[in-house]
C-alpha positions as a Python dict, from the first residue, in 0.01 Angstrom:
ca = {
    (1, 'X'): (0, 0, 0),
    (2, 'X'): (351, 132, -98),
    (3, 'X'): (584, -64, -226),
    (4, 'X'): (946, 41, -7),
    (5, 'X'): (1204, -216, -173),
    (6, 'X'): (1319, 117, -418),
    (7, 'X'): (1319, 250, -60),
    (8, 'X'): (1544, 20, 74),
    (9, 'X'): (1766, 20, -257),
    (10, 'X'): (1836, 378, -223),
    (11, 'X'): (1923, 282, 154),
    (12, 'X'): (2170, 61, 30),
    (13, 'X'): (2330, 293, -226),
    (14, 'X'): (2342, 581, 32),
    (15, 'X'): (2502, 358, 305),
    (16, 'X'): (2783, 242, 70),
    (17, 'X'): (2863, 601, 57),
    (18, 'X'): (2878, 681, 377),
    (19, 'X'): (3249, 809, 505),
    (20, 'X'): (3239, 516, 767),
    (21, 'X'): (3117, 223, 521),
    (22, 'X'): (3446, 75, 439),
    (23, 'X'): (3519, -270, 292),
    (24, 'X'): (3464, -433, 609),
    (25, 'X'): (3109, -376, 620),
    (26, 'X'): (2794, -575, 492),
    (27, 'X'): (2421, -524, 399),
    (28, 'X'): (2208, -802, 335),
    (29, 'X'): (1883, -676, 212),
    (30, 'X'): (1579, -852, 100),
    (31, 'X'): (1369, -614, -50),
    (32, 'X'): (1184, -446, 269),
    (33, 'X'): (1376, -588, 501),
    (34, 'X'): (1794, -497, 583),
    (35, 'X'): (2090, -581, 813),
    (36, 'X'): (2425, -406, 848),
    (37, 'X'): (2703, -571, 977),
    (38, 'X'): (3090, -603, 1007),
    (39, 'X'): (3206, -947, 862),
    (40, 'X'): (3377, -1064, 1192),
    (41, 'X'): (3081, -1075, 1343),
    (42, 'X'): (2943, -1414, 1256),
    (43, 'X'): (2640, -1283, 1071),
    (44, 'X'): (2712, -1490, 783),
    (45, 'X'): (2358, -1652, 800),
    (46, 'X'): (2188, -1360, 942),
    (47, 'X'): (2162, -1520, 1267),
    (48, 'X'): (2478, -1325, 1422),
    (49, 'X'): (2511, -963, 1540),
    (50, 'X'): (2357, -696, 1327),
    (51, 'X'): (2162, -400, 1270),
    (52, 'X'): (1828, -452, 1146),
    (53, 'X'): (1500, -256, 1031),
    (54, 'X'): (1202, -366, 819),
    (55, 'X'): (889, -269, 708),
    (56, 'X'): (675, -558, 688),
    (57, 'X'): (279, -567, 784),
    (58, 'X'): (243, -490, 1101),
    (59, 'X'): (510, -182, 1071),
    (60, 'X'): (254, -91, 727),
    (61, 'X'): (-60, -109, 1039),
    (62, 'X'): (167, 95, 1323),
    (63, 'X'): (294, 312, 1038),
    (64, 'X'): (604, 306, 1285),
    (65, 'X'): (973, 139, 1124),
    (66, 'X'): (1204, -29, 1409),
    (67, 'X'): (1543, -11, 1397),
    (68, 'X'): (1742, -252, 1645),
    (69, 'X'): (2066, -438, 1772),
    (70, 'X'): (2060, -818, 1723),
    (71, 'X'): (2288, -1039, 1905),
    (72, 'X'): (2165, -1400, 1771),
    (73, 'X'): (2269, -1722, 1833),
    (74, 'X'): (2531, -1789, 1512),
    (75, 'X'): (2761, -1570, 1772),
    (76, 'X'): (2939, -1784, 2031),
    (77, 'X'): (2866, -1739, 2358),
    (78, 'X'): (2561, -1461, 2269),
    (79, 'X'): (2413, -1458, 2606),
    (80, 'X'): (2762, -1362, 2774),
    (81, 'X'): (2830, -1082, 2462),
    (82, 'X'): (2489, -906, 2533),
    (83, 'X'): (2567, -902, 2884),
    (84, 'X'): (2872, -802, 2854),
    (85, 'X'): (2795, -524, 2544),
    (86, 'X'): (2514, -404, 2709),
    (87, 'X'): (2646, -320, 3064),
    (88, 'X'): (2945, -134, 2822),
    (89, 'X'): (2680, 60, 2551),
    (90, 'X'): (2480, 136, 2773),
    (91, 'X'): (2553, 476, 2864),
    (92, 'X'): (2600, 569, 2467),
    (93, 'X'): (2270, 392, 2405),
    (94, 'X'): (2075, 577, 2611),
    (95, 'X'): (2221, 930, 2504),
    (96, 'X'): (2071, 868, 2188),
    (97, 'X'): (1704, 1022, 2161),
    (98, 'X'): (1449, 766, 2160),
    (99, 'X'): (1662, 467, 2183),
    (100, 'X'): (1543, 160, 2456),
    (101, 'X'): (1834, -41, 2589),
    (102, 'X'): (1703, -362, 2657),
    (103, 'X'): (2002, -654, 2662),
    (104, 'X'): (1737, -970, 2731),
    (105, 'X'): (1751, -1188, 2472),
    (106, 'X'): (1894, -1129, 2148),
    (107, 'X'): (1793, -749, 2168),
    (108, 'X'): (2039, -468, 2251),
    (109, 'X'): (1874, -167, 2162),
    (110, 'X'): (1585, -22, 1941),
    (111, 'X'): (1381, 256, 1815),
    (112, 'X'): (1086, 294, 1617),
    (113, 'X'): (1088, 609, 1346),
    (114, 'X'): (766, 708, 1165),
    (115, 'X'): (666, 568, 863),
    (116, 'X'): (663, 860, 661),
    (117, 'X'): (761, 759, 280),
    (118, 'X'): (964, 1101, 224),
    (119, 'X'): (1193, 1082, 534),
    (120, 'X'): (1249, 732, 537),
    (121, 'X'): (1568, 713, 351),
    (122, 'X'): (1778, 938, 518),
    (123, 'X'): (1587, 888, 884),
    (124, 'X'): (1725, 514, 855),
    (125, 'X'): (2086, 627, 733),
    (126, 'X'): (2114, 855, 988),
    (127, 'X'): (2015, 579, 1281),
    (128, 'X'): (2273, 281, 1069),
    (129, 'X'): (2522, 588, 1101),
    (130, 'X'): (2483, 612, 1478),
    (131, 'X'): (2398, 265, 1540),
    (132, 'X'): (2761, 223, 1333),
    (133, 'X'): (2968, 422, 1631),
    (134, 'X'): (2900, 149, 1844),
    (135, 'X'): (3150, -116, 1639),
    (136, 'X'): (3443, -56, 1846),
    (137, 'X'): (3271, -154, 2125),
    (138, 'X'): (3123, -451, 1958),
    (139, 'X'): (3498, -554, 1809),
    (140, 'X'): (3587, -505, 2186),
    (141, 'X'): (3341, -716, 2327),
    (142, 'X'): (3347, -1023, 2060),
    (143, 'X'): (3727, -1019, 2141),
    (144, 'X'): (3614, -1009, 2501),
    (145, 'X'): (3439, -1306, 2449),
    (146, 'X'): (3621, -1558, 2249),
    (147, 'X'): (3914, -1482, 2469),
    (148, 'X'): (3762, -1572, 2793),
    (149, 'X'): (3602, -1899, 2619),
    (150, 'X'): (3936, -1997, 2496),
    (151, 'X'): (4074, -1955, 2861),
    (152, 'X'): (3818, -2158, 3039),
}
């Protein structure tokens, strides 16, 4: 079995150069598993709204590595956000090949890449780079959010 934690440190090192990775932006990783995030958007715990992929057992078994929106419960109001964000994204979501909207639960979106050890790295830059356009809309919609909650 490989060992993909230098994997997911290279990930790291190539996100932080990314043109769009600006001070604003987070990565937790834990070895073979990683979330990107803005810090407004309550993912202090990792139980907020990220980006998230893995590769843990059963992605090893499937030899396929998810990649997915997370809208957890550390966000206020997380059922009314992935409404909300979803009917918005939607459109952009599904324009993106091999992306499944789904907006039950704390799911947005996701897609599954192959495991394949060479492509790995810059497959899962490439989707956190896309995934990454959708911020705006995320900003948007938290602001949507707390606003109305405030008002009623």
């Amino acid at each position: 079995m490989r060992d993909f934690k230098p994997v997911f440190k290279e990930i790291e090192r190539s996100l932080e150069r990314q043109k769009w990775f600006s001070s604003d932006w987070r990565i937790y990783n834990r070895g073979v598993y990683m979330q990107v995030y803005k810090n407004n958007w309550f993912n202090d715990d990792q139980g907020g709204i990220h980006f998230e992929t893995y590769v843990e057992k059963d992605e090893l078994a499937e030899k396929q590595v998810p990649i997915h929106m997370h809208v957890e419960s550390d966000f206020p109001k997380d059922e009314e956000f992935v409404r909300l964000f979803t009917g918005l994204a939607r459109p952009v979501i599904e324009g993106w090949k091999g992306y499944k909207v789904q907006g039950t639960g704390y799911m947005i979106c996701q897609r599954k890449l192959p495991l394949d050890p060479q492509s790995l790295q810059s497959r899962l830059v490439e989707e956190f780079g896309r995934l990454q356009e959708l911020a705006p809309m995320i900003d948007r919609t938290i602001s949507d959010v707390l606003s109305n909650s405030s008002a009623g």
